[in-house]
N, C-alpha and C positions, 0 to 999 in steps of 0.2 A: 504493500500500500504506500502512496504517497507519503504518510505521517510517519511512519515507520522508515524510512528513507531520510526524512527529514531528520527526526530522532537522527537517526543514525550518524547522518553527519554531522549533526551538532554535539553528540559526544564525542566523537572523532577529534571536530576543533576544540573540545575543552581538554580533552586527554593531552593533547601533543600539545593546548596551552599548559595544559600542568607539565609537561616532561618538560616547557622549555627551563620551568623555572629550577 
């Protein structure tokens, strides 16, 4: 589903913002 994709990449961008720190 669209929302699930969304999701998806929105933990993607917050993971790899948490690994930059």
């Amino acid at each position: 589903m669209l929302a699930s994709r969304l999701f998806s990449a929105e933990f993607l961008r917050s993971s790899r913002r948490n690994a930059v720190r």
